[in-house]
DRENPA-3360 file (N, C-alpha, C; in nm, 2 decimals, always signed):
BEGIN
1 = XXXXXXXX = -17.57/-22.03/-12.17/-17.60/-22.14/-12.08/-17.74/-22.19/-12.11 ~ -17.77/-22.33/-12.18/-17.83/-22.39/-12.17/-17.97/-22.42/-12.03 ~ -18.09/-22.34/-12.05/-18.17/-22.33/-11.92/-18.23/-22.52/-11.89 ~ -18.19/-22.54/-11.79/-18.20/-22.65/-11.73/-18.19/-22.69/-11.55 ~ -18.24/-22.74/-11.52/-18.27/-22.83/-11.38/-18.12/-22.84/-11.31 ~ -18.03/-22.94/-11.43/-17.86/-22.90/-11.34/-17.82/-22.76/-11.33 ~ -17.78/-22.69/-11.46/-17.78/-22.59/-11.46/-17.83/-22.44/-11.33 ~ -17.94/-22.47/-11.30/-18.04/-22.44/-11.19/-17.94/-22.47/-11.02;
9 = XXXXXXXX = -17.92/-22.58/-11.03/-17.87/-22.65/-10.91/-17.74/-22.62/-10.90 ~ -17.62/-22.62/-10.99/-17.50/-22.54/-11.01/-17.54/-22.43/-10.96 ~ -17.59/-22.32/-11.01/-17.63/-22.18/-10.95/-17.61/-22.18/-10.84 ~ -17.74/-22.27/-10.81/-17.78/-22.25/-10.65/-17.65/-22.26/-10.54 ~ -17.59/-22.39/-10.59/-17.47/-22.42/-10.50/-17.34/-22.34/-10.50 ~ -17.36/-22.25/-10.61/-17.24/-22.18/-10.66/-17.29/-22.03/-10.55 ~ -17.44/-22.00/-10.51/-17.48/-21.89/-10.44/-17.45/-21.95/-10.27 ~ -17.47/-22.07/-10.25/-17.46/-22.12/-10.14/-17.31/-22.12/-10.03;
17 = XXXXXXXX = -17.23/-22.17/-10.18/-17.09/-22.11/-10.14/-17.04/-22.00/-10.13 ~ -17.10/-21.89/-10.21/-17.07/-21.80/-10.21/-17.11/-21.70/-10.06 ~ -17.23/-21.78/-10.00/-17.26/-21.69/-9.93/-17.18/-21.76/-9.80 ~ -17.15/-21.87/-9.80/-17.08/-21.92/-9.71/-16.95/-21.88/-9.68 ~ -16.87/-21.82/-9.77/-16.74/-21.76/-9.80/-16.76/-21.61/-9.74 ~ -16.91/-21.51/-9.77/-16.89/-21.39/-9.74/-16.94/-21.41/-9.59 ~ -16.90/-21.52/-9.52/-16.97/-21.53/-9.39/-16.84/-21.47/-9.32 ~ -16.75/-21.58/-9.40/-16.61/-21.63/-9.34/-16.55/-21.50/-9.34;
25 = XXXXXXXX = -16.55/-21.40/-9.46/-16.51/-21.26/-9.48/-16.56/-21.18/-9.35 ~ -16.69/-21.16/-9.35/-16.71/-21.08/-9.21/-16.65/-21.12/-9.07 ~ -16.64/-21.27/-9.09/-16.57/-21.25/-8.93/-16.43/-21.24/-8.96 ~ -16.38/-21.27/-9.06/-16.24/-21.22/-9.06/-16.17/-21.07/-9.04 ~ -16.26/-21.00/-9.10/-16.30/-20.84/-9.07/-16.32/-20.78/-8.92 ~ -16.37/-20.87/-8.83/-16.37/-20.84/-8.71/-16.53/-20.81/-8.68 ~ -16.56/-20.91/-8.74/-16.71/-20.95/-8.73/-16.83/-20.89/-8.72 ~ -16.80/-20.83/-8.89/-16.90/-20.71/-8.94/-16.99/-20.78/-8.95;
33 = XXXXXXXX = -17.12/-20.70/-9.01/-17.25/-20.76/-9.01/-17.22/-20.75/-9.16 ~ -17.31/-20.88/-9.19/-17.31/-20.90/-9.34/-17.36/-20.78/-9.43 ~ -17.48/-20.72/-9.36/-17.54/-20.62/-9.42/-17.46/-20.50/-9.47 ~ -17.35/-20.52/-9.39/-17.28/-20.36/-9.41/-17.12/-20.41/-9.47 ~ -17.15/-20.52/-9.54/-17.03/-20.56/-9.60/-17.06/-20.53/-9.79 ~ -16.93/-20.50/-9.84/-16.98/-20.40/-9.97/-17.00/-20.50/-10.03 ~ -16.99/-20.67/-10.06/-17.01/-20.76/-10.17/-17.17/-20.75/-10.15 ~ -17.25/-20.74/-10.04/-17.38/-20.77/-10.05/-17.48/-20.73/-10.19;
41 = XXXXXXXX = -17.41/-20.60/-10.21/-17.45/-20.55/-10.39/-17.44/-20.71/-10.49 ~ -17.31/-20.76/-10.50/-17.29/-20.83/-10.58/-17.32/-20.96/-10.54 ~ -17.40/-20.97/-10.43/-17.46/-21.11/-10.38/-17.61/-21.10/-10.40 ~ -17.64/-20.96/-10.40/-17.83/-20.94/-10.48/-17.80/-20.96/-10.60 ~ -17.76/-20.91/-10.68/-17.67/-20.91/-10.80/-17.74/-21.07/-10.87 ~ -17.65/-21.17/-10.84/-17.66/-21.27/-10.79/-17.75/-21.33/-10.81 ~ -17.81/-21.32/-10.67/-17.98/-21.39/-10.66/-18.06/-21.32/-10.75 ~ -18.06/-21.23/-10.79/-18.14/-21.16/-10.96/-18.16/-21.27/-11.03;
49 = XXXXXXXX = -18.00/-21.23/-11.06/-18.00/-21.36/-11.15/-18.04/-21.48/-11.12 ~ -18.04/-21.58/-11.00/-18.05/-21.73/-11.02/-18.21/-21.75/-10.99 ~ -18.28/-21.60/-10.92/-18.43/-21.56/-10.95/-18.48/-21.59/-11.08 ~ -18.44/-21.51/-11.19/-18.45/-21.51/-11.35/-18.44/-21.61/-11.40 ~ -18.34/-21.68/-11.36/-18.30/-21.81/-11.41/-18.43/-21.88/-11.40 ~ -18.45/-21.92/-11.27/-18.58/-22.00/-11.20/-18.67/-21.98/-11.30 ~ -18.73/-21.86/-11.28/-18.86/-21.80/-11.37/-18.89/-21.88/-11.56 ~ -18.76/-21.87/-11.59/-18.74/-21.89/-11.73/-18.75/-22.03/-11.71;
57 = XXXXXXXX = -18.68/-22.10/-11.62/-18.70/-22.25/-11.62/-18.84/-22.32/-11.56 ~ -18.94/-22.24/-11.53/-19.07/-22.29/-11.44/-19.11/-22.23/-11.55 ~ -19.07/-22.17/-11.67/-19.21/-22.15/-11.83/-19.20/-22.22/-11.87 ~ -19.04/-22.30/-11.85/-19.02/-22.38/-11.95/-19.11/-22.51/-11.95 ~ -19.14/-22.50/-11.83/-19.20/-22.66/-11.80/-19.10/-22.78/-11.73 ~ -19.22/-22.87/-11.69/-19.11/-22.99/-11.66/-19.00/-23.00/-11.53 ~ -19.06/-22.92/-11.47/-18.94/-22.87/-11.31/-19.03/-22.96/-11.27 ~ -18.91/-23.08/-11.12/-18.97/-23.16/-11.05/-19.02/-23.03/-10.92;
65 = XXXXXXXX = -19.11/-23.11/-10.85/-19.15/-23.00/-10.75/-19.09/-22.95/-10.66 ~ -18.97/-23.03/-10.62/-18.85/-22.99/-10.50/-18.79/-22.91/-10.57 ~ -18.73/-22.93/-10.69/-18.67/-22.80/-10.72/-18.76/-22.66/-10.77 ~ -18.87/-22.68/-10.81/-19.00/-22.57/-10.81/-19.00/-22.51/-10.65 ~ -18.99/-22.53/-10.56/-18.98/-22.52/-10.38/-18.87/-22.40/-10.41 ~ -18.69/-22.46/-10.42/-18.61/-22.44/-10.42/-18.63/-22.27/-10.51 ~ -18.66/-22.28/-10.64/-18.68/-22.16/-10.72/-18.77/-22.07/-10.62 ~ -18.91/-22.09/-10.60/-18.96/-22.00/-10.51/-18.90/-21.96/-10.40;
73 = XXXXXXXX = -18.79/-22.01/-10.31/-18.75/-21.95/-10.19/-18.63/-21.86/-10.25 ~ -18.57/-21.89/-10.34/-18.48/-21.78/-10.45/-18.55/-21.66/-10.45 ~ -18.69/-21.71/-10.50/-18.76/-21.58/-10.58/-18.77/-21.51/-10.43 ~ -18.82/-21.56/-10.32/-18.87/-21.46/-10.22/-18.76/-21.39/-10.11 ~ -18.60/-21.52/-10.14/-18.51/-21.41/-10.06/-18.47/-21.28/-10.18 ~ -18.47/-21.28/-10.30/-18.47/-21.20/-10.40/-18.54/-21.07/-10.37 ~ -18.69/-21.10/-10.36/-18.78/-21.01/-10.30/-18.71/-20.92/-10.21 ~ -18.63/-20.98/-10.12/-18.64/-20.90/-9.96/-18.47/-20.83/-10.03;
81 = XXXXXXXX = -18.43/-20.83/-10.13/-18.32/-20.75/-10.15/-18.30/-20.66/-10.26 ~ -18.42/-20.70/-10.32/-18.44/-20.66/-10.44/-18.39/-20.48/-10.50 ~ -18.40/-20.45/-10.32/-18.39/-20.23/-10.36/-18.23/-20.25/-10.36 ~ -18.13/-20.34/-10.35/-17.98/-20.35/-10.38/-17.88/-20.39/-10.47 ~ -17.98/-20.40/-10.56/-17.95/-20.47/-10.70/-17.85/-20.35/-10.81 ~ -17.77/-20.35/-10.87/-17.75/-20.29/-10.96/-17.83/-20.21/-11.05 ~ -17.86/-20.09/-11.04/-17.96/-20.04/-11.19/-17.91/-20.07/-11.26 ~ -18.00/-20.11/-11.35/-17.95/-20.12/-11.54/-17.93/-20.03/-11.55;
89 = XXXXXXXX = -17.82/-19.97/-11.63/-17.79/-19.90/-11.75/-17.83/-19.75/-11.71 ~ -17.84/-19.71/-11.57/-17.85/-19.58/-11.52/-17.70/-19.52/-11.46 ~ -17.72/-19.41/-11.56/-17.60/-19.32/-11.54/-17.57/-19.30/-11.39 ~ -17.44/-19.27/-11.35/-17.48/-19.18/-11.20/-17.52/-19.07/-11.21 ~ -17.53/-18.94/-11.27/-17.60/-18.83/-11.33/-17.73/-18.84/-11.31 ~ -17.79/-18.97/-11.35/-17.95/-18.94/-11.32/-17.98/-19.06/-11.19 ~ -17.87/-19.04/-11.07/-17.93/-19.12/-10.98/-17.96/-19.01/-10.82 ~ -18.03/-19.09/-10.76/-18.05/-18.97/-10.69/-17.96/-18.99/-10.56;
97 = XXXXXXXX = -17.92/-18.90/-10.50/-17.84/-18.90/-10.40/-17.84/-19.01/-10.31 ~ -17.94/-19.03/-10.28/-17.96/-19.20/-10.17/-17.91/-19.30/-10.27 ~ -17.96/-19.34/-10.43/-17.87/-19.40/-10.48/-17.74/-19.44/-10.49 ~ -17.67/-19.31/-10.50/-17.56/-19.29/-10.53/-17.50/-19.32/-10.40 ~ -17.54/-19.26/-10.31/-17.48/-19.29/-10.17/-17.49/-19.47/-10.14 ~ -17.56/-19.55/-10.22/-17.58/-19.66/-10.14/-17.49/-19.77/-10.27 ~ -17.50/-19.73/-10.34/-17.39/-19.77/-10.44/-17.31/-19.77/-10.42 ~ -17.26/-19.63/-10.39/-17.12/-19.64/-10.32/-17.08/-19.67/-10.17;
105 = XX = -17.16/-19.70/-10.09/-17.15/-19.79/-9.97/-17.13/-19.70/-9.90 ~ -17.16/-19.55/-9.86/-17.14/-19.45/-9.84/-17.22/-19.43/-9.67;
% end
C-alpha cells in the first residue's frame, strides 16, 4: 500500500467502522463492556497500525494540517492501549503469566 493522505483516510474510516460495529457486538451480547470484549486485542492491533501508518506519512512530508490533527489523536488513543497489542514474534514459552493470561482473555 502505497503511503498517502487517502490511503491514511481509508484506514481511519475503515477503524471508525470497525469500532462502530464492535459497539453493536457488545450490546448484542447483553451489553458487555467493550473493555472485556475479546476483539479489543485486534482493535489495538489496529490502531498500531493506522499509528505507524501516520508516523511514516508525517516523514514523508506534505500532510495538510487537519489530517496531521487526525494522525496525532491516532497516535495518542494508541498510547492509552498500547500494553494490548500483539507481541511480535514472542513465543508463549517466554511470556509471562499475566501475558499469557491476557492474551488469552483469561
Amino acid at each position: 500500500m502505497a503511503i498517502s493522505v487517502q490511503n491514511f483516510i481509508k484506514l481511519a474510516n475503515f477503524y471508525n467502522q470497525m469500532l462502530t460495529t464492535m459497539s453493536a457486538i457488545c450490546i448484542e451480547k447483553g451489553g458487555i463492556n467493550m473493555e472485556n470484549y475479546v476483539g479489543r486485542f485486534f482493535v489495538a492491533d489496529v490502531l498500531e497500525y493506522i499509528a505507524e501508518y501516520g508516523r511514516r506519512l508525517l516523514e514523508k512530508g506534505n500532510v495538510p494540517a487537519d489530517v496531521a490533527r487526525v494522525i496525532k489523536i491516532f497516535q495518542e488513543k494508541f498510547e492509552s492501549v498500547k500494553d494490548m497489542v500483539t507481541p511480535t514474534e514472542k513465543p508463549i514459552y517466554e511470556m509471562t503469566l499475566e501475558e499469557f493470561e491476557k492474551i488469552m482473555n483469561i
